[in-house]
C-alpha positions as CSV (number, residue, x, y, z in Angstrom):
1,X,-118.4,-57.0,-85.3
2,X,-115.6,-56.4,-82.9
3,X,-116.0,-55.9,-79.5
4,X,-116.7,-52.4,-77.4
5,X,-114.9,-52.5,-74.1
6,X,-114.6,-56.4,-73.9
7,X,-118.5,-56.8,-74.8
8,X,-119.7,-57.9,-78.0
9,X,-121.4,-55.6,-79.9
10,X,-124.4,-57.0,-82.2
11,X,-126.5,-55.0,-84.7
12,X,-129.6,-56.2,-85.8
13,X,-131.9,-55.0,-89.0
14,X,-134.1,-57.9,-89.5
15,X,-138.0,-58.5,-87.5
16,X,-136.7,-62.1,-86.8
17,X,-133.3,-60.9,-85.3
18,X,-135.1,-58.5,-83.1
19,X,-138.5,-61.5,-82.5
20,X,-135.6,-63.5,-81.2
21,X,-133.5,-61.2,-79.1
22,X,-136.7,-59.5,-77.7
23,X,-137.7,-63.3,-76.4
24,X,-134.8,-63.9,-75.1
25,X,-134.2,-60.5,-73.0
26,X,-138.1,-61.2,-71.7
27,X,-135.7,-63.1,-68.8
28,X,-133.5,-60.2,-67.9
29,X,-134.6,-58.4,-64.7
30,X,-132.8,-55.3,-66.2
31,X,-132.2,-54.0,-69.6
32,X,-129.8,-50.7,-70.6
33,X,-132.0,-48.4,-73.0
34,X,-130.9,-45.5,-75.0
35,X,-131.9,-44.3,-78.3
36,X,-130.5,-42.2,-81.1
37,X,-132.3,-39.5,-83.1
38,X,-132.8,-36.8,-85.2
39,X,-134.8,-33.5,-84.7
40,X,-133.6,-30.9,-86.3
41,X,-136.8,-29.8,-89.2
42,X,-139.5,-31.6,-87.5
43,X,-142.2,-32.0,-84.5
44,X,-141.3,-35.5,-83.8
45,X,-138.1,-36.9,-83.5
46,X,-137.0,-39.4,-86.2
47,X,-135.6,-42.4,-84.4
48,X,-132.3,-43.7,-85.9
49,X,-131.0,-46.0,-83.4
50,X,-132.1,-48.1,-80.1
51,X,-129.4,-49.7,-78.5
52,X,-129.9,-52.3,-75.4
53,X,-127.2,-53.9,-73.5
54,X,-128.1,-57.1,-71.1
55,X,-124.9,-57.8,-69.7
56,X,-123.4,-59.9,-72.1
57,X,-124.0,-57.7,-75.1
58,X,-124.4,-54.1,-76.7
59,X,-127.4,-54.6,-79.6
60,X,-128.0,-51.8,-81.7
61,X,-131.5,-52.1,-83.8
62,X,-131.7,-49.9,-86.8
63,X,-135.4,-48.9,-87.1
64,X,-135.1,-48.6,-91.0
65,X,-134.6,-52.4,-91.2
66,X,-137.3,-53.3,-88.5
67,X,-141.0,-53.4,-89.5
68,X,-142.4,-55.7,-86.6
69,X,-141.7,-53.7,-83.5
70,X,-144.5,-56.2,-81.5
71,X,-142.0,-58.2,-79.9
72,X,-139.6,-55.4,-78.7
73,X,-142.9,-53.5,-77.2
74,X,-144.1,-56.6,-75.4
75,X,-140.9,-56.3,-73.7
76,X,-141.4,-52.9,-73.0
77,X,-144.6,-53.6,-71.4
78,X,-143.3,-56.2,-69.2
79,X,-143.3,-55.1,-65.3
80,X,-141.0,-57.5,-64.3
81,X,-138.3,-55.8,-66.6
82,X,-136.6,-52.9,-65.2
83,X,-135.6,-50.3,-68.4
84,X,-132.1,-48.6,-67.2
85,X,-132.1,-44.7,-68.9
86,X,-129.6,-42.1,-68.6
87,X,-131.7,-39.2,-68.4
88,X,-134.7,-40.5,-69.4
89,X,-137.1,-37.4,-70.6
90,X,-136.4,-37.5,-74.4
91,X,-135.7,-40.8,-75.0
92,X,-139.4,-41.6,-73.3
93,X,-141.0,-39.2,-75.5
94,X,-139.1,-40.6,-78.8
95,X,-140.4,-44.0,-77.7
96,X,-144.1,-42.4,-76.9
97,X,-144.2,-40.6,-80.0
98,X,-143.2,-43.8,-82.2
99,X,-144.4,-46.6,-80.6
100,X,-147.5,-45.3,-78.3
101,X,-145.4,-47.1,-75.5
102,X,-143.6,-46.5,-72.6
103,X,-141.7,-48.9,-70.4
104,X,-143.7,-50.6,-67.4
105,X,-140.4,-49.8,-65.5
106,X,-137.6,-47.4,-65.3
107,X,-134.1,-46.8,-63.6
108,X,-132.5,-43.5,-64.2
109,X,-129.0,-43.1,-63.5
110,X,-129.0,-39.4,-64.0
111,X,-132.0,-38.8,-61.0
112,X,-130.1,-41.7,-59.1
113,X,-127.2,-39.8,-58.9
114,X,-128.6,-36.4,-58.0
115,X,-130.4,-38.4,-55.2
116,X,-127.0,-39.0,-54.0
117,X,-125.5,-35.9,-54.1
118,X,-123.8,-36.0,-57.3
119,X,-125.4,-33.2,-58.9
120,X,-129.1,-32.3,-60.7
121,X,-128.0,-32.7,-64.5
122,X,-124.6,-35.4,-64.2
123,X,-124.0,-36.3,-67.8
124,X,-123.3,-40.4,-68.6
125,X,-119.7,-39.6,-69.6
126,X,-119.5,-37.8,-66.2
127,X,-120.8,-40.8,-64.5
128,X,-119.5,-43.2,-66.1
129,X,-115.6,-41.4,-65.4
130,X,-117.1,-40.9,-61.9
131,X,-118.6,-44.8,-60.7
132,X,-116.8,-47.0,-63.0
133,X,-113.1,-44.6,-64.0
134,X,-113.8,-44.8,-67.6
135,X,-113.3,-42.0,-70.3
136,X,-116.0,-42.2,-72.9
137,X,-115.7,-39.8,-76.0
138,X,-118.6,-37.3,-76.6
139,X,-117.5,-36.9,-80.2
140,X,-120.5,-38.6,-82.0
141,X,-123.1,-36.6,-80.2
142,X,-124.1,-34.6,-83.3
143,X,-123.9,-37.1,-85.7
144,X,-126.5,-38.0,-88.1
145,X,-128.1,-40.9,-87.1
146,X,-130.1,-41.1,-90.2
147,X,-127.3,-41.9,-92.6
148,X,-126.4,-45.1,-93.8
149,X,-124.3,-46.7,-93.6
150,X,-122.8,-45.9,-90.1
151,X,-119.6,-45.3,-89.3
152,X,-117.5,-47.5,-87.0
153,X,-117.6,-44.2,-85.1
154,X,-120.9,-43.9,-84.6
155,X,-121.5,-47.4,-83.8
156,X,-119.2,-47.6,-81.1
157,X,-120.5,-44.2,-79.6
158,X,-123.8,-45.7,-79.6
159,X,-122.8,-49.2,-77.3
160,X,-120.9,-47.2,-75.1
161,X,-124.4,-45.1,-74.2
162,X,-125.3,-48.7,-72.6
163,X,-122.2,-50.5,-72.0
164,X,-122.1,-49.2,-68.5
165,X,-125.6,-48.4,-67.7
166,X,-126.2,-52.1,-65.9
167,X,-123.2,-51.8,-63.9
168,X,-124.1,-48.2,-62.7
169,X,-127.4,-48.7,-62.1
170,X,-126.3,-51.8,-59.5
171,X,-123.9,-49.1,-57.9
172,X,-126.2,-46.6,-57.8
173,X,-129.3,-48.4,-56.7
174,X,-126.8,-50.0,-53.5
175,X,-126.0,-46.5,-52.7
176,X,-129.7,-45.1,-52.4
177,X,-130.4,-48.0,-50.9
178,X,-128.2,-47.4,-47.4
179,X,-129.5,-43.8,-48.1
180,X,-132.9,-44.6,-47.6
181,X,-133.8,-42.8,-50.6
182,X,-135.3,-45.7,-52.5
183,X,-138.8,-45.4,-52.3
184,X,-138.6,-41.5,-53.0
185,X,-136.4,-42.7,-56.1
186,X,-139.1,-45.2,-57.4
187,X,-141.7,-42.2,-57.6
188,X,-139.7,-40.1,-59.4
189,X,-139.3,-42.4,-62.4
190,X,-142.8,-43.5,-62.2
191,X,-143.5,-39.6,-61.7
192,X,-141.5,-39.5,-65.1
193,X,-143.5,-41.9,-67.1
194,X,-146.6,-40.3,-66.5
195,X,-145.2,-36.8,-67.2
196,X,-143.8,-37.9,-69.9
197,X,-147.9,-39.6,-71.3
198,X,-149.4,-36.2,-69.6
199,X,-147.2,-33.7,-72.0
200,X,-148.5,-35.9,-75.4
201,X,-151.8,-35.8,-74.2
202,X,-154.7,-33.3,-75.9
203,X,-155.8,-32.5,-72.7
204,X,-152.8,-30.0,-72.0
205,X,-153.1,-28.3,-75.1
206,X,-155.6,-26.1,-73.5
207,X,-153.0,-24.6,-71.4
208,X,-150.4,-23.7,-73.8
209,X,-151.1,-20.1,-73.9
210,X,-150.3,-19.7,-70.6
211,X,-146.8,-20.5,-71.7
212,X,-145.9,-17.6,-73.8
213,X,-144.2,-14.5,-72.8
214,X,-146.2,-11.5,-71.9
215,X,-150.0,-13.4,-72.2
216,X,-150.4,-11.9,-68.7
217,X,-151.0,-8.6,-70.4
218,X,-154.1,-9.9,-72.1
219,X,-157.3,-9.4,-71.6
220,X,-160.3,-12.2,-71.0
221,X,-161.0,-12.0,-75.1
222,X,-157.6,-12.0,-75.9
223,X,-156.6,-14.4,-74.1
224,X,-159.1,-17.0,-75.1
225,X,-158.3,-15.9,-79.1
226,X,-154.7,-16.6,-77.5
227,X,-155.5,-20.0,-76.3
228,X,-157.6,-20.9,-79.4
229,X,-154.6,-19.9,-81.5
230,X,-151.7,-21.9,-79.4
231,X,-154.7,-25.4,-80.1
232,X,-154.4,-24.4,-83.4
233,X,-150.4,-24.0,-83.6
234,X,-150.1,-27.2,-81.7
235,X,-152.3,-29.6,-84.1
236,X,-150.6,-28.0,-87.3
237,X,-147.6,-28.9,-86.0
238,X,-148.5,-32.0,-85.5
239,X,-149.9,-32.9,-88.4
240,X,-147.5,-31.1,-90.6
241,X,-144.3,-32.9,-88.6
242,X,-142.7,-29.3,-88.3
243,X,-141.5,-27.4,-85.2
244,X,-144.1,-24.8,-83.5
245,X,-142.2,-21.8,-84.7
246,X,-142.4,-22.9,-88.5
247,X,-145.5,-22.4,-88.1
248,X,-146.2,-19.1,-86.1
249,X,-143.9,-17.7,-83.9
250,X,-144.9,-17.7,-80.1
251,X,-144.7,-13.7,-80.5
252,X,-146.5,-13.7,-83.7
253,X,-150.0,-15.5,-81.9
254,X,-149.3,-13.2,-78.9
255,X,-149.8,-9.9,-81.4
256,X,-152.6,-11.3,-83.5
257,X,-154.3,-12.1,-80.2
258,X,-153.9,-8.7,-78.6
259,X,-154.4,-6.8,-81.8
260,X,-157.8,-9.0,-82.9
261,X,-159.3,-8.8,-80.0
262,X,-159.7,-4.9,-80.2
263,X,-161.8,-5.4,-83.4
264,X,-165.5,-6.0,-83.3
265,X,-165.5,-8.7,-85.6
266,X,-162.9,-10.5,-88.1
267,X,-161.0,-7.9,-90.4
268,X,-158.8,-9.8,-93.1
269,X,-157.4,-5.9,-94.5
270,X,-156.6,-4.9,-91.0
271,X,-154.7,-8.0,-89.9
272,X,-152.6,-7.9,-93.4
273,X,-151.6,-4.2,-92.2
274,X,-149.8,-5.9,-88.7
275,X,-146.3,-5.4,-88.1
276,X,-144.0,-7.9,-86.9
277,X,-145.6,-10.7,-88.5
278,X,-144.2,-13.3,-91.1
279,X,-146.4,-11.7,-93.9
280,X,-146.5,-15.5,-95.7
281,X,-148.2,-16.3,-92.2
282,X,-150.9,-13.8,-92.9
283,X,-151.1,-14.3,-96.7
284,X,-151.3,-17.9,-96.9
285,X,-153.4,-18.0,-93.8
286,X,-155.3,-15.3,-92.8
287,X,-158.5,-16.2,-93.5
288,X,-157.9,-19.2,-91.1
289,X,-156.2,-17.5,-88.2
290,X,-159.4,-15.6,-87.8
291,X,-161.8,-18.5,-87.9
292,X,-160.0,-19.8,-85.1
293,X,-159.7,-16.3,-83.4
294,X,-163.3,-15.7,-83.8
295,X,-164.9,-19.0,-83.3
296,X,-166.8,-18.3,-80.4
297,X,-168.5,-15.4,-81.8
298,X,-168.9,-17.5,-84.7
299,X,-170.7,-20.0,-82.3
300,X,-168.3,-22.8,-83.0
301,X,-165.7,-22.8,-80.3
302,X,-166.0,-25.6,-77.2
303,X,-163.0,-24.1,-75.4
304,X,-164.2,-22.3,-71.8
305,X,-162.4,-18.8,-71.0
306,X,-158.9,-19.4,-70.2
307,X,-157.6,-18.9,-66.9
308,X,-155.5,-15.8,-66.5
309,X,-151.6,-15.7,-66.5
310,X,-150.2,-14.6,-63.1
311,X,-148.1,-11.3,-63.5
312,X,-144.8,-10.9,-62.7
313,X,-144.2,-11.4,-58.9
314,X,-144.2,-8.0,-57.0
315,X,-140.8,-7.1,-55.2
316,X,-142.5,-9.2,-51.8
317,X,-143.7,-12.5,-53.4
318,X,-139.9,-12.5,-55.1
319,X,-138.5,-12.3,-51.8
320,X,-140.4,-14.9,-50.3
321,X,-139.7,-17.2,-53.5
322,X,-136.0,-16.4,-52.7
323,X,-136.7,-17.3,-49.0
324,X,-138.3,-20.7,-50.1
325,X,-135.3,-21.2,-52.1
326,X,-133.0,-20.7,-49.4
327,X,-135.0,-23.4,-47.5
328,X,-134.9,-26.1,-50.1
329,X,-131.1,-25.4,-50.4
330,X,-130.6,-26.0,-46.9
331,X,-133.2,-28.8,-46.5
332,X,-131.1,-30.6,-49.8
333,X,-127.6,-30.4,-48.1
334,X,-128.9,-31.7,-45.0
335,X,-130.6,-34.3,-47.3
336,X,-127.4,-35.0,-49.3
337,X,-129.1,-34.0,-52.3
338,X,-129.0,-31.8,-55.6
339,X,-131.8,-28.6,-54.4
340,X,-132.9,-28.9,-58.1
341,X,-134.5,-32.2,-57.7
342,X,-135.9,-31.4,-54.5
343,X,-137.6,-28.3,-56.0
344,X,-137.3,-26.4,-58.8
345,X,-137.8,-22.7,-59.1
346,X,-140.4,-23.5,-61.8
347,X,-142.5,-26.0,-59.2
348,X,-142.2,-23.5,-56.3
349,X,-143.4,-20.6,-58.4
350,X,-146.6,-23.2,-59.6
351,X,-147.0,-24.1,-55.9
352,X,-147.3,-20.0,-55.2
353,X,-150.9,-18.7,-55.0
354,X,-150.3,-15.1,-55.3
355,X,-154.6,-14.0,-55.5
356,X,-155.1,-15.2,-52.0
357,X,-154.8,-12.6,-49.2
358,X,-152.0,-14.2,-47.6
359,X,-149.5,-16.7,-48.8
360,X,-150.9,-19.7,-49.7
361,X,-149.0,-22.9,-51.5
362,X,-150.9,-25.5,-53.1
363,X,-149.0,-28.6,-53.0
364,X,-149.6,-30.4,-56.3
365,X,-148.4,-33.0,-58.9
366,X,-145.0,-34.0,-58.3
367,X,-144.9,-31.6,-54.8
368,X,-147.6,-33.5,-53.4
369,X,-145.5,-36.6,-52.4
370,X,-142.1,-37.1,-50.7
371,X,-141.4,-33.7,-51.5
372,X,-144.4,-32.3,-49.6
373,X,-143.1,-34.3,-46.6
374,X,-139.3,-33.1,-46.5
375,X,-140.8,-29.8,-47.4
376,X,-143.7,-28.2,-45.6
377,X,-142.8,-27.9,-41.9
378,X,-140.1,-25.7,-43.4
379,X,-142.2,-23.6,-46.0
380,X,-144.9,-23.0,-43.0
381,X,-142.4,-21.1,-41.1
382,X,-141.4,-19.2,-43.8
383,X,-144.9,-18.2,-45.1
384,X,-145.7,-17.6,-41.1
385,X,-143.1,-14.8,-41.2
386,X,-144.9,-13.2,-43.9
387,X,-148.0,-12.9,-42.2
């Protein structure tokens, strides 16, 4: 196959292609990653491509030939191999979800890069036009990577995603290093690895109710039959391979929660009569929705009572959100850095205890490191004017 940029492009669809490539990159200290996929009708993204470039080469490995993936995994779990990403979050999650397996270590050019200043969400045809002057075409980003065969197109799209990556990550990782930003680097992609195992883990599924719109309005017994329903959602999903919303809307367990909980015990005519409801949802399922609904008064639920949903923020705790804000913005220029990665408004508004008397923040998760450091003296003063 011809060359992409002056490096040889390889593609490999056998296990002993990929047994013998995968021994010989366990000597590279780095390794380009990215990965092609589909998810349009499913839960899980269906891989269809996972290019690596070492230098020398751009290797695309197309999962439908591959049935051995032991090799490629030990190389994953080697710590003495750095795994260069361009924005990392999906293609971590793809490799989770298929293999169980995440890399032991990880670059990624897109957090590099907004630790230099060069904005919170750079894309790698941005970057790549921006460290190393070269124009890469977007054109293939919607392809289907599921289709065979694939085009010369595609195929080249796919080795320029890591024809660059070594080179920028070497620029990139001089840069933070006269910064003195390295170490607060490092956590952040070791911060990303274990977010990425924490949001496949069961443990969290206990707290997706607090993530749809309106559960504040609930009360304590509908907000467990909330909670209960979102478990329920989540493992159908799962084991079904579809997207949430193919199975019940988020608005659709939101009404059945609020309206169920009103009834003294489980009424199959009067949850047919709701409104606003896929009526296949209730037809095909109704008898289940209220097992799960009323499982604790059925005696077989194990889930405790559901924390309750802040409210909105009342017109003072917005202002000092915006005040907190306007501090990280400040504390980032003088930092040389994007005010996203320093702190989200998501992470502030987490960090906010709004039951306390006062103002309190609780400095947690990834706020409880470097952050908390560049961070705190500044938040004290602001929450010191509120009192």
């Amino acid at each position: 196959m011809e060359a992409v940029d002056g490096m040889e492009l390889l593609m490999v669809e056998s296990d002993e292609r990929l047994a013998q490539l995968s021994e010989q990159w366990q000597r590279c200290p780095s390794l380009a990653l990215d990965t092609e996929f589909m998810r349009t009708n499913t839960f899980y993204p269906k891989l269809g491509l996972l290019q690596v470039g070492d230098g020398e080469r751009c290797t695309l490995i197309d999962p439908l030939g591959i049935n051995d993936w032991q090799p490629f995994l030990e190389l994953l779990r080697n710590p003495e191999i750095e795994f260069v990403v361009h924005s990392a979050g999906e293609d971590l999650n793809l490799l989770l979800t298929s293999f169980d397996c995440l890399p032991a270590r990880l670059f990624d050019t897109q957090m590099a890069a907004a630790f230099l200043g060069r904005g919170f969400s750079l894309s790698y045809q941005a970057l790549a036009l921006e460290l190393m002057d070269k124009e890469i075409d977007k054109g293939e980003t919607r392809s289907d990577w599921l289709q065979r065969p694939l085009s010369e197109a595609q195929l080249r799209y796919a080795a320029l995603d890591v024809r660059y990556l070594l080179q920028m990550r070497d620029n990139l990782a001089e840069e933070l290093g006269k910064t003195g930003k390295q170490a607060w680097f490092e956590e952040d992609c070791r911060q990303l690895l274990s977010t990425a195992r924490e949001f496949e883990s069961e443990d969290n599924w206990a707290m997706l109710y607090a993530g749809i719109s309106n559960a504040w309005r609930l009360n304590d017994k509908a907000l467990a039959m909330l909670q209960r329903l979102c478990i329920w959602r989540e493992q159908e999903a799962r084991r079904k391979n579809r997207p949430r919303n193919w199975i019940a809307k988020d608005a659709e367990l939101l009404i059945l929660a609020r309206e169920a909980a009103r009834w003294p015990e489980p009424d199959l005519d009067k949850m047919l009569a709701l409104k606003d409801i896929q009526p296949g949802l209730l037809k095909h399922r109704g008898q289940k929705l209220l097992q799960v609904m009323f499982a604790e008064q059925q005696g077989s639920a194990d889930q405790q009572t559901p924390e309750a949903v802040p409210a909105p923020l009342t017109p003072e705790y917005r202002n000092l959100l915006k005040r907190l804000q306007q501090h990280t913005r400040s504390r980032a220029e003088a930092l040389d850095m994007a005010p996203e990665l320093l702190a989200r408004k998501r992470q502030l508004l987490a960090m906010l205890d709004t039951q306390s008397a006062k103002p309190r923040l609780h400095w947690q998760g990834d706020m409880a490191g470097w952050r908390r450091e560049q961070l705190e003296a500044g938040f004290t003063k602001v929450l010191a004017k509120e009192s």
